[in-house]
Backbone of each chain as ProteinMPNN parsed JSONL, in Angstrom:
{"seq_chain_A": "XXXXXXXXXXXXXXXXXXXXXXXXXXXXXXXXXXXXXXXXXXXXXXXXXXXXXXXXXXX", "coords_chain_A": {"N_chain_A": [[97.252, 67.531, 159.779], [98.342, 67.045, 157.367], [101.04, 65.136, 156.29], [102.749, 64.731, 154.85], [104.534, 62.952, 151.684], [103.856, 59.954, 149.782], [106.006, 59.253, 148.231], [108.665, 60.091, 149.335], [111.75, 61.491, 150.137], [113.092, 63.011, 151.466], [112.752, 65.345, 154.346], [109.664, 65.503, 155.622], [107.392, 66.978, 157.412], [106.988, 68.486, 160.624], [106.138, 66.696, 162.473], [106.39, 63.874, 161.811], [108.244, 61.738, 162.117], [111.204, 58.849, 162.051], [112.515, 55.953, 163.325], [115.337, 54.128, 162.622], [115.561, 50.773, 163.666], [117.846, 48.7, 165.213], [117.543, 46.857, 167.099], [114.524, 45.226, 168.281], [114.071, 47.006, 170.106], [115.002, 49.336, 170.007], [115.252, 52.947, 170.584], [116.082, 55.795, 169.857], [118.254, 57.726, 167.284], [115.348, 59.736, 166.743], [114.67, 60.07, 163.238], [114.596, 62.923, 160.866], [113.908, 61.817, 158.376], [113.064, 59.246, 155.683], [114.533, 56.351, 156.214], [118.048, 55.422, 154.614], [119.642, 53.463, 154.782], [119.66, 49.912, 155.293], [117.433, 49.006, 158.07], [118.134, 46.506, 160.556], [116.464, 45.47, 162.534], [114.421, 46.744, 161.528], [112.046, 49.162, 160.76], [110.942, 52.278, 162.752], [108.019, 54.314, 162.707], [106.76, 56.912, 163.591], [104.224, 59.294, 164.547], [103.437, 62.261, 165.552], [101.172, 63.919, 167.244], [99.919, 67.086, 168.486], [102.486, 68.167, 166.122], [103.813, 70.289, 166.909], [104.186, 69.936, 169.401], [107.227, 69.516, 171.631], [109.257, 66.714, 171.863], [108.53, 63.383, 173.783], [108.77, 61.313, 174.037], [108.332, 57.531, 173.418], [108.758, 55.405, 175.117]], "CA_chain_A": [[97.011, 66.146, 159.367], [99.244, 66.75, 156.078], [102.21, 64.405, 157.426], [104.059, 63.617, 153.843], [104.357, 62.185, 150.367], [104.632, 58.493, 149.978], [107.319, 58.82, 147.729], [109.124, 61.095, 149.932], [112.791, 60.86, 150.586], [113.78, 64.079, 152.68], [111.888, 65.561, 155.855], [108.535, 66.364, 155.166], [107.27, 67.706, 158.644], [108.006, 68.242, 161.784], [105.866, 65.517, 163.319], [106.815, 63.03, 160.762], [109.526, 60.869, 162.113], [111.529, 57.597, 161.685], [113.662, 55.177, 164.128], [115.974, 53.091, 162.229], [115.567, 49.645, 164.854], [118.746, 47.907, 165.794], [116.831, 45.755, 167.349], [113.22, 46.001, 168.621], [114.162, 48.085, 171.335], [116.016, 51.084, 169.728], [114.03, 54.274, 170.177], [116.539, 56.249, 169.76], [117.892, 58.958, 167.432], [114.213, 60.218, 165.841], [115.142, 60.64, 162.299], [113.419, 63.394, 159.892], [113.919, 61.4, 157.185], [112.878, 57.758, 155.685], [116.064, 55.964, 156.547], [118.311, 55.362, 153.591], [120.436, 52.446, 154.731], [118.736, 48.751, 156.063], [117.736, 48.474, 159.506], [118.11, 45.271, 161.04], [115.894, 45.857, 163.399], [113.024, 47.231, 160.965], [111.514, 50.817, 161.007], [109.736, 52.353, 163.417], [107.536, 55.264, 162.063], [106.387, 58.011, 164.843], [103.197, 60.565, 164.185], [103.271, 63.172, 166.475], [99.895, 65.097, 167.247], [99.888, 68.276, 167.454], [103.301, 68.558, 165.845], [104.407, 71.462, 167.661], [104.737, 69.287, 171.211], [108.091, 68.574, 171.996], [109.087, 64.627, 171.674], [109.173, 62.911, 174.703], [107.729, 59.649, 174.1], [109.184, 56.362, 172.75], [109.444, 54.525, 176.349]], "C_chain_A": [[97.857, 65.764, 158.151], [100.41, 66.331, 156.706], [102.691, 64.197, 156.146], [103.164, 63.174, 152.57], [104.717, 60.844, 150.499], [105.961, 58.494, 149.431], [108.952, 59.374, 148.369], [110.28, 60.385, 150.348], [113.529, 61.856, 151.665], [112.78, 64.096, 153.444], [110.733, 66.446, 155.052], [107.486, 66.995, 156.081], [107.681, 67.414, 159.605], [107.399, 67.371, 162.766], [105.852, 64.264, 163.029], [108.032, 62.406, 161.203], [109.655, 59.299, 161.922], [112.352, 57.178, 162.52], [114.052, 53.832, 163.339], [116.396, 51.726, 163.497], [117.254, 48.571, 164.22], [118.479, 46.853, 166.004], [115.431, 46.088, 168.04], [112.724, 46.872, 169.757], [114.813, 49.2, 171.113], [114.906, 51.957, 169.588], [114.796, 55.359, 169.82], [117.849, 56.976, 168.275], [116.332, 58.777, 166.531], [114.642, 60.934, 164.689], [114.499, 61.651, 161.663], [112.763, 62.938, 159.063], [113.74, 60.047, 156.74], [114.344, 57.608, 155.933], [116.887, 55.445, 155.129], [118.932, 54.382, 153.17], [119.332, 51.518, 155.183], [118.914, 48.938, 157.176], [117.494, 46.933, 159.712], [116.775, 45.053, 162.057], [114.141, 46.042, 162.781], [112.732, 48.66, 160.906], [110.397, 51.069, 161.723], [109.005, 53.753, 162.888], [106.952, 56.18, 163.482], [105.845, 59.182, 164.024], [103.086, 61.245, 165.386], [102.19, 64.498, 166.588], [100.167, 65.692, 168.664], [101.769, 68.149, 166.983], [104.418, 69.324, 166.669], [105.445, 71.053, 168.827], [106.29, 68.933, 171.001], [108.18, 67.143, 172.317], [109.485, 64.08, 173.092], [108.598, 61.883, 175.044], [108.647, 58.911, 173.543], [109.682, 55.361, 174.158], [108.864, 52.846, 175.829]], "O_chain_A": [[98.112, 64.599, 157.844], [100.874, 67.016, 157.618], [103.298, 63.127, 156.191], [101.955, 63.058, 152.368], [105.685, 60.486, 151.171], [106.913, 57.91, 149.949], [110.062, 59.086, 147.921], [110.28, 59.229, 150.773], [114.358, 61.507, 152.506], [111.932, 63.203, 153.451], [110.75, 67.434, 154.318], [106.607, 67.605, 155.473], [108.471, 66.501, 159.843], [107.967, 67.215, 163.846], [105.371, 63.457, 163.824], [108.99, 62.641, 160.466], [108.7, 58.553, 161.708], [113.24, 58.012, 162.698], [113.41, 52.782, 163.337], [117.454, 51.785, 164.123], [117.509, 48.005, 163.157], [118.915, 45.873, 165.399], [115.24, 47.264, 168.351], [111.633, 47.267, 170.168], [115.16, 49.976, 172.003], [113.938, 51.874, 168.831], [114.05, 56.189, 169.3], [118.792, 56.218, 168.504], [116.174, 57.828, 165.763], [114.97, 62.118, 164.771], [113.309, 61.382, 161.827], [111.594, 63.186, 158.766], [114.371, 59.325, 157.513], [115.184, 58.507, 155.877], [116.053, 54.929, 154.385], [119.069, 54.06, 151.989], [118.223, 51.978, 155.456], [120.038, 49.072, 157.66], [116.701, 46.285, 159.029], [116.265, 43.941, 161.918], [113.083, 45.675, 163.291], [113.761, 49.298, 161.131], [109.288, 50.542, 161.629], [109.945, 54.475, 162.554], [106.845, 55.461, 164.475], [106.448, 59.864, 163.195], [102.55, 60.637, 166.312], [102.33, 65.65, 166.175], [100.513, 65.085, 169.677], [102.374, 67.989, 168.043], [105.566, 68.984, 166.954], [106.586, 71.379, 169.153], [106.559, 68.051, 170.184], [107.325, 66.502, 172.928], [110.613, 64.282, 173.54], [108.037, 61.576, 176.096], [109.709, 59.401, 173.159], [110.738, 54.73, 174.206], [109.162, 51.856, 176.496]]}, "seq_chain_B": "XXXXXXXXXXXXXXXXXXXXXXXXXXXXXXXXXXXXXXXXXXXXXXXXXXXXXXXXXXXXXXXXXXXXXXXXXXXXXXXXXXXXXXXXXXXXXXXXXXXXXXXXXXXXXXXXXXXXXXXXXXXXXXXXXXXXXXXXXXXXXXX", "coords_chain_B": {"N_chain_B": [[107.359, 72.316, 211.495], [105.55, 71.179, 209.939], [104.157, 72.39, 207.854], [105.49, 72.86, 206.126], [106.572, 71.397, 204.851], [104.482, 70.379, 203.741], [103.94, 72.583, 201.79], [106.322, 72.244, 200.419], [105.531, 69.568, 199.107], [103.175, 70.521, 197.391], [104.872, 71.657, 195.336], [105.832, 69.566, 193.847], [106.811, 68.585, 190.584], [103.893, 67.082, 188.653], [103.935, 64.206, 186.957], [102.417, 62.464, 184.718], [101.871, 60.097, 181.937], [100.356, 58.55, 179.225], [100.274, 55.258, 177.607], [99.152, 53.011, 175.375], [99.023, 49.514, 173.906], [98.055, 48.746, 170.548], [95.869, 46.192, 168.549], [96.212, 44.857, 165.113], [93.102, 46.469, 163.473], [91.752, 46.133, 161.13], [93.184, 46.597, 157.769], [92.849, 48.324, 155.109], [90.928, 50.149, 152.469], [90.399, 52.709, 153.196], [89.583, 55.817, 154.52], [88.265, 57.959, 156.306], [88.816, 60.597, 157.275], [90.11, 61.938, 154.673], [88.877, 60.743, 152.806], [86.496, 60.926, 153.446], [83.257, 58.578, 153.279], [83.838, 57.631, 151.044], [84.457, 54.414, 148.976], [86.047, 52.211, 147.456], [88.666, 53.921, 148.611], [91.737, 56.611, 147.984], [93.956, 55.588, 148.536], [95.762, 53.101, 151.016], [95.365, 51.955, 154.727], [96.045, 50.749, 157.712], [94.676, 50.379, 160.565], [93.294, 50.775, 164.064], [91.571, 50.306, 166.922], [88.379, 51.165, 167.826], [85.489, 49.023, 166.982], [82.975, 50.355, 165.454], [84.664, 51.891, 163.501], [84.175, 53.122, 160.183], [83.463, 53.913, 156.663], [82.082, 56.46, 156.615], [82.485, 58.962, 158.781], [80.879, 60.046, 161.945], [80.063, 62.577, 164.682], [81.263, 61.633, 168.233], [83.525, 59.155, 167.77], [84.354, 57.482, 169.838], [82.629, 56.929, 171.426], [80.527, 55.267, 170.431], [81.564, 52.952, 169.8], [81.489, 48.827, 170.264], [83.449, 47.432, 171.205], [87.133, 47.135, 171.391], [90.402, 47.007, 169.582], [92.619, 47.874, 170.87], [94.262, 48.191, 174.083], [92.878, 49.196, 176.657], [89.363, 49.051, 177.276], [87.611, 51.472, 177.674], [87.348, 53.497, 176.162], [86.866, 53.586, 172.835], [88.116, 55.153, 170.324], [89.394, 55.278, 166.913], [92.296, 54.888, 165.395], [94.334, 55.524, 162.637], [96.818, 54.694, 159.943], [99.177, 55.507, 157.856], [99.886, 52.618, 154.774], [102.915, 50.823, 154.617], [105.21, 49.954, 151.807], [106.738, 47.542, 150.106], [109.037, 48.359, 147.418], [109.997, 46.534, 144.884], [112.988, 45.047, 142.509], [111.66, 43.952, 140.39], [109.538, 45.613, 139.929], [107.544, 44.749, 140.811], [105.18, 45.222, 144.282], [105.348, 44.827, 147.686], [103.377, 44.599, 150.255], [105.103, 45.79, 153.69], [105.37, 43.671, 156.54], [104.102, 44.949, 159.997], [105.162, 45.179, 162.731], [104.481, 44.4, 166.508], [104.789, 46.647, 169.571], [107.706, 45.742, 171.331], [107.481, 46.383, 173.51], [105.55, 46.518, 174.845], [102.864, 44.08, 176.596], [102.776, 40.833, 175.735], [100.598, 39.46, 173.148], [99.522, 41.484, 171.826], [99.05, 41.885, 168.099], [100.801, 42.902, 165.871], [99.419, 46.433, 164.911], [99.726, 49.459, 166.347], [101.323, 51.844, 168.786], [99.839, 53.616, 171.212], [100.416, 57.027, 172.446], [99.527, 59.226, 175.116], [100.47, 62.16, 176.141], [101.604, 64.779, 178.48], [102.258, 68.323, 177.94], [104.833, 68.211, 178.222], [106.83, 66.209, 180.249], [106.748, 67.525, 183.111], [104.551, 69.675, 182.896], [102.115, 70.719, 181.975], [100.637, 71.996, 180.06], [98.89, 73.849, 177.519], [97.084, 72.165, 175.489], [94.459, 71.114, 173.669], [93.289, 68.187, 173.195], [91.409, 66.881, 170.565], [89.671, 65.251, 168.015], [90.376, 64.589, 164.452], [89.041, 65.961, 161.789], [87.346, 65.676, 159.033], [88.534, 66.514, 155.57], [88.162, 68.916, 153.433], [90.168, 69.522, 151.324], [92.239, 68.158, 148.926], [95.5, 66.66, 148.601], [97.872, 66.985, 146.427], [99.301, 64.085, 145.813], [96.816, 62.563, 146.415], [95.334, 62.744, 144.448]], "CA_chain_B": [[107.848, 72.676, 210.253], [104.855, 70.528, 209.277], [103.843, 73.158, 206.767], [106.878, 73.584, 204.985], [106.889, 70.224, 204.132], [103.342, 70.327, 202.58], [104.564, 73.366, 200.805], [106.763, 71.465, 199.36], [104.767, 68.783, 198.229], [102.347, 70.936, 196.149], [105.57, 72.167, 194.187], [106.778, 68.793, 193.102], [106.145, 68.767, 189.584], [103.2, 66.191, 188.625], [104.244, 63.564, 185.856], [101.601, 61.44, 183.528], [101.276, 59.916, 180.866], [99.06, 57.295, 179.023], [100.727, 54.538, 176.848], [98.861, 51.422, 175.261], [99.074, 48.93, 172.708], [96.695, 48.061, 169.825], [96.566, 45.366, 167.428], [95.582, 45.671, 163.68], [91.444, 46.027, 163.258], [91.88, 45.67, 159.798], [93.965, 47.118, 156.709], [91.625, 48.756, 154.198], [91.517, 50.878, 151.482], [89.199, 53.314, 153.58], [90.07, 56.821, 154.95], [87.126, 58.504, 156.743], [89.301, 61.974, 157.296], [90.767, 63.202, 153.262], [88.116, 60.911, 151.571], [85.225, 60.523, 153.642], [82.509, 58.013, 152.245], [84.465, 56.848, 149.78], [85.41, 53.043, 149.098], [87.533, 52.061, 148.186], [89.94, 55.006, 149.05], [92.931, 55.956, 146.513], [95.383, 54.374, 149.407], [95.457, 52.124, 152.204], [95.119, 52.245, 155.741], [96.121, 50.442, 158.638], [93.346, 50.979, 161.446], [93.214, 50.072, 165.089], [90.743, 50.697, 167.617], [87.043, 50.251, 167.926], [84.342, 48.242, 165.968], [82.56, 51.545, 164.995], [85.299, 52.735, 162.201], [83.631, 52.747, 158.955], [83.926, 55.03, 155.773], [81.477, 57.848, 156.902], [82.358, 58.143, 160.509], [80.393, 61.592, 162.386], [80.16, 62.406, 165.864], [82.68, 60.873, 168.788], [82.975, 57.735, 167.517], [85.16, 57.297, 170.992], [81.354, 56.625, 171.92], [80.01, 54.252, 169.424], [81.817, 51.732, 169.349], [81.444, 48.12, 171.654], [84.967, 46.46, 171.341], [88.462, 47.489, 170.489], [91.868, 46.292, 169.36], [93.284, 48.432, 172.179], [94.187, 47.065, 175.567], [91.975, 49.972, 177.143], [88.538, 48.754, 176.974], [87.094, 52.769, 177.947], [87.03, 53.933, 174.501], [86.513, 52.892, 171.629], [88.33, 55.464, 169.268], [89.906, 55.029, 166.097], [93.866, 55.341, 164.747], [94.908, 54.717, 161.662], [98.352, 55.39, 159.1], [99.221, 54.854, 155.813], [100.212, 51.308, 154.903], [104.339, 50.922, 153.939], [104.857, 48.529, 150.606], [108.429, 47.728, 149.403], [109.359, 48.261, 145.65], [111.337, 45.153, 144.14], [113.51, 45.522, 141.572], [111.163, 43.623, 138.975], [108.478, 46.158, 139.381], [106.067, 44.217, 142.198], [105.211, 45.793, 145.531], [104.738, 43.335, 148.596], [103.072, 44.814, 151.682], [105.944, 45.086, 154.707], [105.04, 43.402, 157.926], [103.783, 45.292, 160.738], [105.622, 44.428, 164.375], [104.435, 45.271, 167.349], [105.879, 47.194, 170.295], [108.721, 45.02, 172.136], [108.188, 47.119, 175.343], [104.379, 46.029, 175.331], [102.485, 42.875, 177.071], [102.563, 39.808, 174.975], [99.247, 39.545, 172.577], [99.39, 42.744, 170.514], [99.727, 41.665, 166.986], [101.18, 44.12, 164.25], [98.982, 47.322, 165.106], [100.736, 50.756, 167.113], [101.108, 52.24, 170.287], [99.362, 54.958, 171.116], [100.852, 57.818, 173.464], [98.976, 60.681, 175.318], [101.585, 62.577, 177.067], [101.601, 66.115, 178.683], [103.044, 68.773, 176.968], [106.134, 67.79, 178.571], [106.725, 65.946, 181.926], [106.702, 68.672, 183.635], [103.773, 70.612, 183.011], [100.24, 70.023, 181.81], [100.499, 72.545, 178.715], [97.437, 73.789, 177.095], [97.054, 71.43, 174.164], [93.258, 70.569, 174.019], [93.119, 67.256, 172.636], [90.327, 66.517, 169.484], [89.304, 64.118, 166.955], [90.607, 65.278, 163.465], [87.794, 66.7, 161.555], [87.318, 65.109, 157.721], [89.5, 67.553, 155.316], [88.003, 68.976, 152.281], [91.2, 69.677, 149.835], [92.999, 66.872, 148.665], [96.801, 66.505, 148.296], [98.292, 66.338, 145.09], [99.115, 62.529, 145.561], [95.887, 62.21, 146.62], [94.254, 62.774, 143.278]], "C_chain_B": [[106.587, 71.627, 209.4], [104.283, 71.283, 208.055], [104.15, 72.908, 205.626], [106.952, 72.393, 204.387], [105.434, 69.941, 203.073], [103.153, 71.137, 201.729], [105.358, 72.576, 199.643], [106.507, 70.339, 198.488], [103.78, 69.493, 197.125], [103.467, 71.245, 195.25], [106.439, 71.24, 193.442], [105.753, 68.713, 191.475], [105.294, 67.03, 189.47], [103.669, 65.158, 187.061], [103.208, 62.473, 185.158], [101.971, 61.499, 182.235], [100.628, 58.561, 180.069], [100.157, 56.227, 177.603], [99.852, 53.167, 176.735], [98.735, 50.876, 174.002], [97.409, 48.891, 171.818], [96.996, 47.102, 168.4], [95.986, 45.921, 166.063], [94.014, 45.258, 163.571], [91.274, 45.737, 162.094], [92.85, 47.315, 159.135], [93.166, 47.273, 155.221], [91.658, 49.941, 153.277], [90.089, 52.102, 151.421], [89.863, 54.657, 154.221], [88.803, 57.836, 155.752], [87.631, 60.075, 156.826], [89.329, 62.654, 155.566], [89.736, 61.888, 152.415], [86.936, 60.187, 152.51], [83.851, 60.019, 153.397], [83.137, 57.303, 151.187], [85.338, 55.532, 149.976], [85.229, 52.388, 148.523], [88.161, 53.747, 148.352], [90.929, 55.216, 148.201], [94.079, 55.233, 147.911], [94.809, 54.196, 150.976], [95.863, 52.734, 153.382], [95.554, 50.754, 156.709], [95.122, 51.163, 159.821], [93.391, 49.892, 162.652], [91.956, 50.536, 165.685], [89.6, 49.883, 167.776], [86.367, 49.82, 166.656], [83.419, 49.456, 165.513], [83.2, 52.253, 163.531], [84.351, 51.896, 161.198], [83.873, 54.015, 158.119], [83.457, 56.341, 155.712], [81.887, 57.964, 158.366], [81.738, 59.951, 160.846], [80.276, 61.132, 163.748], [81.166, 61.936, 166.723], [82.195, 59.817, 168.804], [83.846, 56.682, 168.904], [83.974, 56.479, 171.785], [80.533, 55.588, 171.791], [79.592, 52.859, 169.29], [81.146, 50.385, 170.561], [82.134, 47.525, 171.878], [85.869, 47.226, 170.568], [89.41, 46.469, 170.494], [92.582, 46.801, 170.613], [93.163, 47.509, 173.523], [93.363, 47.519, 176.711], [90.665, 49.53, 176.621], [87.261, 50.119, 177.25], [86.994, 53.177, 177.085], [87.649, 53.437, 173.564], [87.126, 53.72, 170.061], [89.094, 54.414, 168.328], [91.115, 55.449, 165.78], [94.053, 54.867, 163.47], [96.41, 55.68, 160.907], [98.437, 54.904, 158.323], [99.968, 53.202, 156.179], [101.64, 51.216, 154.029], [104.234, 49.472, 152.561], [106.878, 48.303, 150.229], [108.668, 47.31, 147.86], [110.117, 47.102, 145.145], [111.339, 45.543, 142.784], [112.926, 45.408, 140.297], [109.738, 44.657, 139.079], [107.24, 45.968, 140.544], [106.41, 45.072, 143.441], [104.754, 44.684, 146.612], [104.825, 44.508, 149.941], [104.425, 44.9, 152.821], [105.004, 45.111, 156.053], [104.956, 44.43, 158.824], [104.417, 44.921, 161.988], [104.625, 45.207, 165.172], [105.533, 45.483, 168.119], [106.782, 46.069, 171.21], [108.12, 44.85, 173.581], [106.796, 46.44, 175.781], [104.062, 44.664, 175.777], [102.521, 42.102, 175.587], [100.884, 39.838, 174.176], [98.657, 40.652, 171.59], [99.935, 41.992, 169.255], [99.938, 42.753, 165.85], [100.885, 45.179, 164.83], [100.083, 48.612, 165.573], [100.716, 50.917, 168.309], [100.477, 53.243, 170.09], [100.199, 55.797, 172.634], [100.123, 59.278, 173.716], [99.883, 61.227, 176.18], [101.324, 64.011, 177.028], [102.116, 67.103, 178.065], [104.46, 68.43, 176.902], [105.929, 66.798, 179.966], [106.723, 66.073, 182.606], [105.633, 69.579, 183.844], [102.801, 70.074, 181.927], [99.768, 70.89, 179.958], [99.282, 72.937, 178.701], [97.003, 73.552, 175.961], [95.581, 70.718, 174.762], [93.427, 69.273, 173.011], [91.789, 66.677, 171.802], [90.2, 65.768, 168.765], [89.821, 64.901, 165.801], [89.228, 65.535, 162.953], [88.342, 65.907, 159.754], [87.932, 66.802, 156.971], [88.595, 67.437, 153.806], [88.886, 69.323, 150.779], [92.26, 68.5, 149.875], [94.516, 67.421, 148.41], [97.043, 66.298, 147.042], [98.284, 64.098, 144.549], [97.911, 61.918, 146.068], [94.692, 61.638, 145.618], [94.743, 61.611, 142.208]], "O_chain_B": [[106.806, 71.365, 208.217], [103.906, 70.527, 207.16], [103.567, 72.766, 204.551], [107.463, 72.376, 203.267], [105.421, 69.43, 201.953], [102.369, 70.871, 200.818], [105.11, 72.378, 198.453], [107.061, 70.126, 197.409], [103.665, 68.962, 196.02], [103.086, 71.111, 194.087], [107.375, 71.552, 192.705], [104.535, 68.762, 191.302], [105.782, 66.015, 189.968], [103.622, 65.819, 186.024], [103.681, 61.345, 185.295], [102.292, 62.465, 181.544], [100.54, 57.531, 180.737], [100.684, 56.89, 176.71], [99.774, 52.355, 177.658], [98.39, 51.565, 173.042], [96.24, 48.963, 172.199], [97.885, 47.185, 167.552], [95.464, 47.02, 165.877], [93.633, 44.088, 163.57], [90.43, 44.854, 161.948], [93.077, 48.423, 159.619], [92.983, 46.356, 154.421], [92.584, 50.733, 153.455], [89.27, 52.387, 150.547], [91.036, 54.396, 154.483], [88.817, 58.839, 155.038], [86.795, 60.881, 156.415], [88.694, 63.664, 155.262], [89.809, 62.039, 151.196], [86.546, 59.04, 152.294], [83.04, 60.936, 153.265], [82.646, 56.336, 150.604], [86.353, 55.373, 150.654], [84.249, 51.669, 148.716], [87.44, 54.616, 147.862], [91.251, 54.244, 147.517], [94.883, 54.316, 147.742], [93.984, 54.738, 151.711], [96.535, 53.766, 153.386], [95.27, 49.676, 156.187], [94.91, 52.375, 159.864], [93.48, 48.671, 162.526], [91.219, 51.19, 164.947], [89.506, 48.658, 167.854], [86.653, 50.203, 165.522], [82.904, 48.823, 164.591], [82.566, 52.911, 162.706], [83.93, 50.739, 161.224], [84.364, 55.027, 158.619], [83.999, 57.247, 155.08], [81.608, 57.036, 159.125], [82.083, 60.904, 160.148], [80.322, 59.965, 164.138], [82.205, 61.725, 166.098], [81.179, 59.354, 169.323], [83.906, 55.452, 168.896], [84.219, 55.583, 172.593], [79.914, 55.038, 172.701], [78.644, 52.118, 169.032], [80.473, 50.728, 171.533], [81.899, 46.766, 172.817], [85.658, 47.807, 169.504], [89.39, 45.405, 171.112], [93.126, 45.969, 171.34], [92.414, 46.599, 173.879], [93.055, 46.75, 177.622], [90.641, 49.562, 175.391], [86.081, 49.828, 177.055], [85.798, 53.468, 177.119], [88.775, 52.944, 173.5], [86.844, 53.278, 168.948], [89.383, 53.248, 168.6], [91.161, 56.676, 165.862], [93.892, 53.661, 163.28], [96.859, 56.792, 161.184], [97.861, 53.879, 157.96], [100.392, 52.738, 157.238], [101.583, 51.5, 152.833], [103.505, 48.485, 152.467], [107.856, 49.051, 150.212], [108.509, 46.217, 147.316], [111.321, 47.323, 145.276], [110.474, 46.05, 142.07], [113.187, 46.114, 139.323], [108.86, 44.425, 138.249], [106.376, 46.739, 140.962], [107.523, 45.542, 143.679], [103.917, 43.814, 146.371], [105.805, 45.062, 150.44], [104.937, 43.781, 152.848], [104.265, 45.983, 156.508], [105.9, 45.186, 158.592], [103.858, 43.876, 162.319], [104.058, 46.246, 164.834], [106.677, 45.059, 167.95], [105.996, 45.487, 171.958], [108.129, 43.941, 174.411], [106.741, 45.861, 176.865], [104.914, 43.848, 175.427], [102.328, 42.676, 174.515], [99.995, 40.332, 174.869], [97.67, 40.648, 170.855], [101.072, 41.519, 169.263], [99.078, 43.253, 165.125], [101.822, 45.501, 165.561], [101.216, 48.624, 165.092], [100.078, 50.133, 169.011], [100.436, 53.828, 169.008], [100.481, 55.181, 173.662], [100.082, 60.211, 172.914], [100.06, 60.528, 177.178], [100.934, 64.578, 176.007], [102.776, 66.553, 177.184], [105.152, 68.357, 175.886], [104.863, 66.761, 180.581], [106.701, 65.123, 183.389], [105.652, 70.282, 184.855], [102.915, 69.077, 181.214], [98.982, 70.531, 179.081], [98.494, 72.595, 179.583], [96.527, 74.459, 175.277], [95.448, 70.06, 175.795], [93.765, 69.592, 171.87], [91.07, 65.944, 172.482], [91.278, 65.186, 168.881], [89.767, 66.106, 166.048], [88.278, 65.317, 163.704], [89.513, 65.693, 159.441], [87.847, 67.895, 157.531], [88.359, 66.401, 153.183], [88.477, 69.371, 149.619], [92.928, 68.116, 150.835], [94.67, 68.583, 148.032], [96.426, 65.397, 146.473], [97.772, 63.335, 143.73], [97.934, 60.691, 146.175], [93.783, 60.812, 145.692], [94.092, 61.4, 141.185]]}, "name": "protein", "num_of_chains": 2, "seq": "XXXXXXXXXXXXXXXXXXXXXXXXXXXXXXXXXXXXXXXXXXXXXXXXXXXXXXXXXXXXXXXXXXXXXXXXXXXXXXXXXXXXXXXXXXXXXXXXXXXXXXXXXXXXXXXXXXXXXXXXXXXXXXXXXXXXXXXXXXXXXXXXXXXXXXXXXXXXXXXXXXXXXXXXXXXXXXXXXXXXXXXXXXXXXXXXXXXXXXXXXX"}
């Protein structure tokens, strides 16, 4: 359930990801890390329970 | 060869999985998992689901409830995630907007998706799926 620090700027687990949006249809790549540049698009945030699972969601 | 062909149907691999929207039930400064009872909360929450979440929550509250934000009207759990803020340069923090999903029906406002998916698409895994359980040690930024 420990997923991160708010202030957090590197990867702080491994079910903890980020999709920098293009536009509101980019799922694509799953970052580790908050994103560092602007998306246009917005941010999409992705919690992945249990962690472990391989990613194969985002349709 | 009628067999061989129903042979081969049991060995196609089986593919599910569950995808649905939910809008926002409210945004609250409540946490029922890392500070159970307690409220306000030291940080905020975004929360979808059913009419049941509240700051003690026990039992499956999947059960509870009698309306959700979800587009599934079969249970009634609860989701929630921290709430994002954006720093400005003079010091203030202002909430950022919430979207919803693109890909979803029209009528979701703000909230998440939720996804139950197999271990893979391929195979069924053996990942038992549970409610988190309230956590008794706090996080540093917790305190």
């Amino acid at each position: 359930m420990v997923i991160g620090s708010p202030g957090a700027g590197t990867k702080q687990a491994v079910g903890l990801k980020f999709v920098c949006l293009a536009d509101k249809g980019t799922r694509f790549p799953e970052l580790d890390a908050f994103p560092t540049s602007q998306c246009r698009g917005g941010i999409m945030t992705v919690h992945h329970f249990p962690a472990s699972v391989p990613f194969l969601v985002n349709f | 060869m009628k067999w061989l062909f129903f042979a081969l149907a049991l060995v196609v691999p089986s593919q599910a999985a569950l995808r649905f929207g939910c809008s926002t039930l409210s945004i609250q400064r409540i946490d029922p998992l890392v500070e159970p009872g307690k409220a306000p909360s030291r940080h905020l929450h975004q929360i979808v689901g059913g009419n049941a979440f509240k700051p003690n929550m026990t039992g499956d509250i999947g059960t509870q409830g009698t309306c959700t934000t979800c587009t599934f009207s079969e249970d009634f759990s609860n989701y929630w995630t921290a709430v994002m803020f954006f720093k400005h340069a003079n010091g203030s923090y202002k909430r950022v907007p919430i979207m919803q999903n693109t890909a979803l029906p029209n009528g979701i406002n703000g909230g998440m998706t939720i996804y139950y998916t197999q271990q893979d698409f391929n195979s069924n895994g053996n990942v038992k799926m549970t409610a988190f359980k309230p956590v008794s040690v706090l996080r540093p930024y917790d305190k």
